[in-house]
Wavefront OBJ file of the C-alpha trace (Angstrom):
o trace
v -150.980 125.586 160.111
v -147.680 127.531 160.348
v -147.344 127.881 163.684
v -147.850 123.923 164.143
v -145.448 123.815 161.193
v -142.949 125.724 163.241
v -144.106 124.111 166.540
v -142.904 120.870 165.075
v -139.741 122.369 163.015
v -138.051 123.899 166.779
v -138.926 120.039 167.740
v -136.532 118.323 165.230
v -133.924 121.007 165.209
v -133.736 122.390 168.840
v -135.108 119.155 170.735
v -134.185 116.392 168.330
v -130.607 116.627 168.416
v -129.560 116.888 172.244
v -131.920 113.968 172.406
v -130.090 111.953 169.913
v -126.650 112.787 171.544
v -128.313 111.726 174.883
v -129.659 108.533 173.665
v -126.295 107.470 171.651
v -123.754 108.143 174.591
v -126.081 107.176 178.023
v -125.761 110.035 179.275
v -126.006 113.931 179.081
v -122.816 115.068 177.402
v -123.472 118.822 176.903
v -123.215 121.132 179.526
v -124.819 121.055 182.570
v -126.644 124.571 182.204
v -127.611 123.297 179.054
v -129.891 120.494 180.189
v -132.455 122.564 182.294
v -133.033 124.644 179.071
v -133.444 121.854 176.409
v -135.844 119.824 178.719
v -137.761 123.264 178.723
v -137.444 123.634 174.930
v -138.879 120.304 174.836
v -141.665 121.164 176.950
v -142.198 124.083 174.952
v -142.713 123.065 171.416
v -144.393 119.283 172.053
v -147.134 121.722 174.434
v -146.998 124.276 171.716
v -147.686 121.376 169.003
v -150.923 119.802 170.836
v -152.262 123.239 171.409
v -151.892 123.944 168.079
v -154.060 120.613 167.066
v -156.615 121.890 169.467
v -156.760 125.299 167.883
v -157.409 124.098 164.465
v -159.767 121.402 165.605
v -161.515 124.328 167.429
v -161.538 126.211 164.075
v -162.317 123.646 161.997
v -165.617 122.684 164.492
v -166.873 126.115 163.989
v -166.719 126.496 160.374
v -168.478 123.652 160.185
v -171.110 124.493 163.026
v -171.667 127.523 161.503
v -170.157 127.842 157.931
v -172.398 131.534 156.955
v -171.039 132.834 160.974
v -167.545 131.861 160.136
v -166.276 134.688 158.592
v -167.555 136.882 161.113
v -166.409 135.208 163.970
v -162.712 134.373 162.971
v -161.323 137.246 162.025
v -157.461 137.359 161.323
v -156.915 139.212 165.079
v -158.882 136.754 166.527
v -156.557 133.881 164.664
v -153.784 135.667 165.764
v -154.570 136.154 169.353
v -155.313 132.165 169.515
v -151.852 131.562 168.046
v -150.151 133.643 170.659
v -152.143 132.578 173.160
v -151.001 129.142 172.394
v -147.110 130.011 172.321
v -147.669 131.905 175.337
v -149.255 129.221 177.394
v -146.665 126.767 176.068
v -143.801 129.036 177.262
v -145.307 129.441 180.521
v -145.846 125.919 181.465
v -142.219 125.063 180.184
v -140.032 127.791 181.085
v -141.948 128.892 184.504
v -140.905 125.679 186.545
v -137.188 127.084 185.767
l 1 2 3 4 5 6 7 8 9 10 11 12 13 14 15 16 17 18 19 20 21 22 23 24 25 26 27 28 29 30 31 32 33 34 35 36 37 38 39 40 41 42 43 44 45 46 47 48 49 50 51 52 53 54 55 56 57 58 59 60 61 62 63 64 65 66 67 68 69 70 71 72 73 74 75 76 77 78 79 80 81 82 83 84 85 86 87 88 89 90 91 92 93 94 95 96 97 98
């Protein structure tokens, strides 16, 4: 839950804004440079946030699968690895293209 928390925070603090400016003036005001890296940003943390439903669906389905397995099977390495395994496919599909 706190990586979708922060999935969703980068969204309305790093995306959110340049969007806003964008959509008030017509057009891209900021720096050229600029624009490349907030589109990937974007791409970035809205991937990052659906992954991060999918992981906790996923983790939700197994406890309730197999609720006496659980504990076993999700350990906190395991939860970790699946959160950075998230970020890390996010990244790559946003800032890769660049």
């Amino acid at each position: 839950l706190v990586s979708l928390f922060m999935s969703d925070l980068m969204v309305g603090l790093v995306v959110m804004p340049p969007a806003m400016l964008n959509q008030l003036y017509g057009h891209w005001v900021l720096w050229g440079d600029f624009c490349s890296l907030w589109y990937s940003f974007d791409v970035m943390c809205c991937s990052a946030s659906i992954l991060n439903l999918c992981v906790i669906s996923l983790d939700r389905y197994l406890l309730i699968i197999s609720p006496l397995k659980y504990k076993l099977r999700m350990t906190s390495c395991r939860a970790l690895g699946l959160i950075l395994a998230t970020w890390t496919l996010a990244a790559l599909a946003s800032f890769l293209p660049i």
